[in-house]
MARDO-773839 format. One line per 3 residues: number of its first residue (from 0); for each residue y, z, x negated of N, C-alpha, C. Coordinates in steps of 0.02 Angstrom, whole numbers. Atoms other than C-alpha are relative to their C-alpha. Last residue first. Layout:
! residues N
NUM	Y:Z:X:Y:Z:X:Y:Z:X ~ ...
! end
This chain:
! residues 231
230	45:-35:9:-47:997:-610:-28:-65:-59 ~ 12:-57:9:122:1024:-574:-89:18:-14 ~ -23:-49:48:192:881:-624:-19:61:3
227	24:-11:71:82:778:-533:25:25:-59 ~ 84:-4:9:101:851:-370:-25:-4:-73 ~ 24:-70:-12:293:838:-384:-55:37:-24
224	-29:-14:79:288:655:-435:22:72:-10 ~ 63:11:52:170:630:-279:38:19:-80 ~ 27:-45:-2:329:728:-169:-67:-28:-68
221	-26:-55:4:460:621:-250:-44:72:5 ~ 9:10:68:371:461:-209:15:70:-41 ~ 72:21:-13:348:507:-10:-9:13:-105
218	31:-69:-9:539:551:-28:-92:-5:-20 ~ -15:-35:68:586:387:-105:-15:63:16 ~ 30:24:82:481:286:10:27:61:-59
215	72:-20:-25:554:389:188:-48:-5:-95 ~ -4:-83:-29:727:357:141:-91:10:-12 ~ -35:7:106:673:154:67:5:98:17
212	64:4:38:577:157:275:22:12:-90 ~ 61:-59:7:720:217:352:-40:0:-44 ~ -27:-57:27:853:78:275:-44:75:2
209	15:7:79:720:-37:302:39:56:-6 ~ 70:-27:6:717:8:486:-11:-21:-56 ~ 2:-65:-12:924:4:491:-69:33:10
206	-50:-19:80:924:-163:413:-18:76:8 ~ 34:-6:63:781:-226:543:41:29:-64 ~ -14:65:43:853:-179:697:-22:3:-37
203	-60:20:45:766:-53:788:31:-52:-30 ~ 11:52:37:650:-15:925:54:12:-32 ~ -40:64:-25:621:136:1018:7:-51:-50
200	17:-13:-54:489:299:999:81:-61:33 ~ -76:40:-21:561:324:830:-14:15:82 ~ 7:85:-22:387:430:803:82:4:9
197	-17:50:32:388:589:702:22:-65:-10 ~ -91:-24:11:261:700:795:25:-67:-47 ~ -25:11:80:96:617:860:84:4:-3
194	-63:73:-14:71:692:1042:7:-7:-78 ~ -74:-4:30:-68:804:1032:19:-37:9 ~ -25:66:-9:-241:824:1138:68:17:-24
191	-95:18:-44:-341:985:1131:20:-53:-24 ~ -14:-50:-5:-527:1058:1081:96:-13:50 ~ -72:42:-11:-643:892:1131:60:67:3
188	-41:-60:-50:-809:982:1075:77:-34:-9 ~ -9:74:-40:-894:868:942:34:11:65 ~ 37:23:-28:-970:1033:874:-4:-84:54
185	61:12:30:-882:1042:740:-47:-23:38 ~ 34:-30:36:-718:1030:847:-62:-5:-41 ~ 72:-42:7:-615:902:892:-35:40:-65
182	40:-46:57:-439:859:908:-76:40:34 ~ 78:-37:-31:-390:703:984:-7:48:-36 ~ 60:-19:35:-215:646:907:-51:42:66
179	18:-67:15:-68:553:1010:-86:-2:-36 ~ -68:-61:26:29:399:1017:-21:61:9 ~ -37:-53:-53:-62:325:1182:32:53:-48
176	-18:35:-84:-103:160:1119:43:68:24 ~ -54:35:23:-133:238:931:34:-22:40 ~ -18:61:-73:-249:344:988:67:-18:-12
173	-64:9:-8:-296:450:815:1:-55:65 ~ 6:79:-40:-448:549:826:28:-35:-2 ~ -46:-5:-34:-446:723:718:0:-77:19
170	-6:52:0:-611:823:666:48:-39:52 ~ 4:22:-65:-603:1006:642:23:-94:-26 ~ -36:95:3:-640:1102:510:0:-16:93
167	41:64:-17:-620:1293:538:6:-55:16 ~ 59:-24:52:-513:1440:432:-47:-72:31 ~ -16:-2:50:-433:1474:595:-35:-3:-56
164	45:58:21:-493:1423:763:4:2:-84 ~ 51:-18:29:-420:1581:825:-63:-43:-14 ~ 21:-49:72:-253:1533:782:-72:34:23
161	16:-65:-50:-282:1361:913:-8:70:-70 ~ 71:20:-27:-214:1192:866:-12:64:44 ~ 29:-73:-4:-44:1200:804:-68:-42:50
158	30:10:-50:11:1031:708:-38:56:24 ~ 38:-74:-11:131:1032:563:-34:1:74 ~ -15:-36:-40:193:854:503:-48:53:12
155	-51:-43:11:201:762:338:1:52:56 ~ -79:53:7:93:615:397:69:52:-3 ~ 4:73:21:-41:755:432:50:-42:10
152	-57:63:17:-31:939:418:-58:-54:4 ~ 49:60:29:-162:1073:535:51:-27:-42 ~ -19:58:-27:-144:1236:628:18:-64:-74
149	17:68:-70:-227:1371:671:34:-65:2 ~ -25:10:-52:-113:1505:589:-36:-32:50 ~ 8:-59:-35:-226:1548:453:6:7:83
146	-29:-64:37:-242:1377:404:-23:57:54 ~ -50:-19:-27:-357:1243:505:12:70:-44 ~ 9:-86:-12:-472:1154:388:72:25:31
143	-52:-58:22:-437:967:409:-32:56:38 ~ 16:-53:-7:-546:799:447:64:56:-53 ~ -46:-35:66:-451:628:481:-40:57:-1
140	22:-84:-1:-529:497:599:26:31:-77 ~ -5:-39:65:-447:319:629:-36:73:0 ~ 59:-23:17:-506:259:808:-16:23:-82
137	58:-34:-56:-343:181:834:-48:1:-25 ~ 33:-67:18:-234:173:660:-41:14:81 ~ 44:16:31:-183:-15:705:-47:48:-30
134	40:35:-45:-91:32:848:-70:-19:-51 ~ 78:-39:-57:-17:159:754:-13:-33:14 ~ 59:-11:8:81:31:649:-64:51:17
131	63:37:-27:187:-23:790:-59:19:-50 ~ 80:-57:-13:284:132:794:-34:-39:-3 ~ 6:-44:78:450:57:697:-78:48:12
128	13:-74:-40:459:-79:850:-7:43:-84 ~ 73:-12:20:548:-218:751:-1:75:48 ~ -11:-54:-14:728:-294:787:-100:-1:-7
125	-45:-23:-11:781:-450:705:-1:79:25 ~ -14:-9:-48:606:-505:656:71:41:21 ~ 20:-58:-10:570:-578:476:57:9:54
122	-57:-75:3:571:-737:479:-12:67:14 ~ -32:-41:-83:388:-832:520:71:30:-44 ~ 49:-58:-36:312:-945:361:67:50:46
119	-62:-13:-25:325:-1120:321:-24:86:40 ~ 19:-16:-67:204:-1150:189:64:60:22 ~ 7:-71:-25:269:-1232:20:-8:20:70
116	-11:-57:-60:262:-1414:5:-13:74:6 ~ -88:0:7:249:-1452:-167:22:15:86 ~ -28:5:-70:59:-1414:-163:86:13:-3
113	58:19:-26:-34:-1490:-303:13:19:60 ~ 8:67:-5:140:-1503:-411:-62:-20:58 ~ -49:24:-41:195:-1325:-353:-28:-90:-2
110	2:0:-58:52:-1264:-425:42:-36:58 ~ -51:-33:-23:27:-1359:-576:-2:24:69 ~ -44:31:0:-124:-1458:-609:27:57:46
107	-34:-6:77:-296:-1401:-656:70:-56:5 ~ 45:53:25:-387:-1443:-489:31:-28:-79 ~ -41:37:39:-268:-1332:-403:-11:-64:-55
104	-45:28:-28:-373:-1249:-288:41:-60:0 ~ 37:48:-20:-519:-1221:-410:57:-29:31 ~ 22:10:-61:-387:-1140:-511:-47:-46:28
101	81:-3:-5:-368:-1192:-685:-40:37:79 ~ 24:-46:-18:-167:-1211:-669:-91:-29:6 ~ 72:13:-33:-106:-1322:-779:-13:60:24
98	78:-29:38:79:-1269:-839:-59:-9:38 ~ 24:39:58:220:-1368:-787:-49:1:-10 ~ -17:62:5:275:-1357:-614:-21:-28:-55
95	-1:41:-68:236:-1172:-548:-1:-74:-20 ~ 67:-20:-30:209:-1077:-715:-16:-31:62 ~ 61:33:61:360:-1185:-831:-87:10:66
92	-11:61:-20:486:-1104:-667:-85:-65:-22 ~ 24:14:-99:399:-944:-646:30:-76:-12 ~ 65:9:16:427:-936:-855:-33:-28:66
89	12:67:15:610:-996:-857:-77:13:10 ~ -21:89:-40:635:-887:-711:-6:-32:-31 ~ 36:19:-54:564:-723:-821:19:-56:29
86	62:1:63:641:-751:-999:-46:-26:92 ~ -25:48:22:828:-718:-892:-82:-49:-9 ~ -3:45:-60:772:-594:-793:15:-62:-19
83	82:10:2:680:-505:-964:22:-51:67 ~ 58:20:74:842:-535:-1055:-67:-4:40 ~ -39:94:-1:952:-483:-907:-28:-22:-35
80	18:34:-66:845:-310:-909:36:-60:8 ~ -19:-21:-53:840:-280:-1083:-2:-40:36 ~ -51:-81:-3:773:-321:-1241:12:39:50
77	-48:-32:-38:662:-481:-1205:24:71:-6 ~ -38:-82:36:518:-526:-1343:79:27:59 ~ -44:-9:-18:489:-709:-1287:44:51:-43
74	-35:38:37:338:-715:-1371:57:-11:7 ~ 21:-2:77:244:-579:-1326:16:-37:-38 ~ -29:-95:36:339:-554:-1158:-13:-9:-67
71	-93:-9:6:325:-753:-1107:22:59:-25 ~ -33:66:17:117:-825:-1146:82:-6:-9 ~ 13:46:64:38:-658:-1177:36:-70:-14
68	13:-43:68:123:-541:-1054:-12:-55:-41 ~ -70:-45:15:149:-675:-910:-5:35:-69 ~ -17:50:21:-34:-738:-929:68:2:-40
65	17:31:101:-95:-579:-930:15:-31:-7 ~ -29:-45:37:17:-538:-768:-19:7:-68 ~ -68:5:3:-38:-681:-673:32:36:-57
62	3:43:74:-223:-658:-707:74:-42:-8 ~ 14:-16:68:-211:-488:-612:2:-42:-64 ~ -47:-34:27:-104:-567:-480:-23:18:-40
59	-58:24:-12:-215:-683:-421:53:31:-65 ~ -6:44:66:-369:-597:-465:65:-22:-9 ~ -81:23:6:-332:-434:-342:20:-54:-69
56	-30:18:-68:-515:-407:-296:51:-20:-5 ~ 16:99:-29:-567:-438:-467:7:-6:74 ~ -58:65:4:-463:-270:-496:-7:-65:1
53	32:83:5:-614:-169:-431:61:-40:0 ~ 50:20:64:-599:20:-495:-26:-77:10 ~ -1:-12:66:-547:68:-312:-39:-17:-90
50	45:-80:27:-564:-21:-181:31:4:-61 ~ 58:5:30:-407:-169:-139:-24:60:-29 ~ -7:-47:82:-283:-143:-41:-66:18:-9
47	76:-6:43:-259:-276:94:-14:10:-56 ~ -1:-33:94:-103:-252:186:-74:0:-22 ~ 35:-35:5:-78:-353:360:-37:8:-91
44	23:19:72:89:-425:384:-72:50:-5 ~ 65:55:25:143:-397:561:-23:-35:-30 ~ -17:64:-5:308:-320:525:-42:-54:27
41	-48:24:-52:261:-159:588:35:-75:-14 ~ 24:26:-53:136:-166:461:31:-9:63 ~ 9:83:10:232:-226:311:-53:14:76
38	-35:60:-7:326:-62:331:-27:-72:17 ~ -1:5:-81:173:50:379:66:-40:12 ~ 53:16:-31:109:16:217:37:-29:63
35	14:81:11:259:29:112:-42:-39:59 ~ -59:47:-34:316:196:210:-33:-62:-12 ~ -28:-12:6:120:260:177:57:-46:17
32	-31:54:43:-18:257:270:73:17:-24 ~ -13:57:-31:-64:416:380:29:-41:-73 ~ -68:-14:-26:-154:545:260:16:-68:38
29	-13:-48:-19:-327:555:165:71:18:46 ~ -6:29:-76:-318:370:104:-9:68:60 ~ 54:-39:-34:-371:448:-64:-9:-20:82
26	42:76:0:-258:320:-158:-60:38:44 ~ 81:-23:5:-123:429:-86:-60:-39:-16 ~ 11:-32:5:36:315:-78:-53:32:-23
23	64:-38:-70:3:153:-42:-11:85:17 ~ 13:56:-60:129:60:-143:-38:41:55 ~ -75:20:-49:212:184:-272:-21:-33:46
20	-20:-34:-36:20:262:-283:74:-19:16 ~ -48:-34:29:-48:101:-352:16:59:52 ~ -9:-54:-33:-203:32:-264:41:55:-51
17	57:-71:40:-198:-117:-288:24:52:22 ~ -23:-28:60:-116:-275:-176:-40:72:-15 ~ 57:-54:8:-152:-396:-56:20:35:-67
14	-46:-1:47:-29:-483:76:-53:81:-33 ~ 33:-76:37:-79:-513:251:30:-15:-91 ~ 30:-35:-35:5:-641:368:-23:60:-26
11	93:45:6:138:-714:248:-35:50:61 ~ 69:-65:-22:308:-635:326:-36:-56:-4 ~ 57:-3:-58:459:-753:264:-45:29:-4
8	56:32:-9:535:-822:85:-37:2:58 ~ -11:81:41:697:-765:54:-50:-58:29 ~ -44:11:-16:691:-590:192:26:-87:-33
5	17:32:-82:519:-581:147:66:-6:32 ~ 32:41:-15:586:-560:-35:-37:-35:72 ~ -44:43:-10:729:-451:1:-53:-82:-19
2	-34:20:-41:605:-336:77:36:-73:-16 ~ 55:28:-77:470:-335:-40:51:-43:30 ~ 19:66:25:628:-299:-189:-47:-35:48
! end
């Protein structure tokens, strides 16, 4: 649904949303970003997910969705899904053109009526690098206890370090320019240099880097619905 919307409408610059685990994965931020993430960032859309426990960061949409609920679901009543698509477009229509918006913005008049021009915004790019969001993970740091073996996960992958480092944290660098991890030790001790596994490492068209990224999403989702079934 993202997609076929920036595909209708065009890449806004950033684009802000909560911190659901279908969107962001991990709300722990403990791991590379997830498909969603690193979708809208190779697009150059930049994601702004709001802390935790503060939904007045995401007013917009939070006083969207009470409105919605109380003014078209609770009176509406919709059954099923053609019923609620149906219920929905008359409401986006009424919510853009009819209904006062109390916005400072809007100066209590419709949105569409206070700006009927809509802003013209970029297509989405025929071919996209699929590595560009490393660039934006430089100087990220990650800490991890090395297993038995010596060796580490992050962004799904297995990373050997050293087995007689085993058992000890180590702090991990990310160089997003040069596509590989720093690994240091406790003591700040530069222990070895990785290549980040995983990469495309060429560009793609955009059907066939959505098609990855939906692959990638439903696995990602699959493992958290794992996790929380088992504990």
């Amino acid at each position: 649904k993202l997609a076929e919307i920036l595909i209708e409408q065009g890449c806004p610059a950033r684009i802000r949303l909560d911190r659901d685990t279908r969107w962001v994965g991990s709300w722990t931020a403990k791991d590379f970003p997830s498909p969603m993430l690193r979708f809208l960032l190779c697009l150059g859309i930049d994601p702004r997910v709001c802390p935790p426990q503060r939904p007045d960061k995401n007013p917009f949409v939070e006083r969207y969705h009470r409105n919605f609920k109380y003014e078209c679901q609770l009176i509406e009543k919709p059954v099923d899904l053609n019923s609620t698509r149906e219920v929905n477009q008359r409401y986006v229509r009424f919510y853009n053109f009819e209904r006062p918006n109390q916005a400072i913005t809007c100066g209590n008049q419709p949105p569409r009526v206070k700006f009927p021009d809509a802003p013209c915004l970029l297509p989405v790019p025929e071919t996209i690098d699929p590595d560009r969001w490393l660039s934006t993970l430089t100087g990220r740091t990650y800490k991890r206890r090395l297993d038995r073996k010596g060796c580490f996960q992050l962004g799904n992958q297995t990373y050997y370090v050293k087995q007689n480092l085993c058992g000890q944290m180590v702090l991990i660098w990310v160089d997003g320019q040069k596509k590989q991890l720093n690994v240091y030790a406790s003591n700040q001790k530069l222990i070895k240099t990785l290549p980040i596994k995983g990469l495309q490492n060429q560009r793609m068209n955009f059907q066939e880097y959505l098609d990855l990224m939906c692959r990638e999403a439903v696995s990602t989702w699959r493992k958290v619905q794992s996790c929380t079934a088992r504990y």
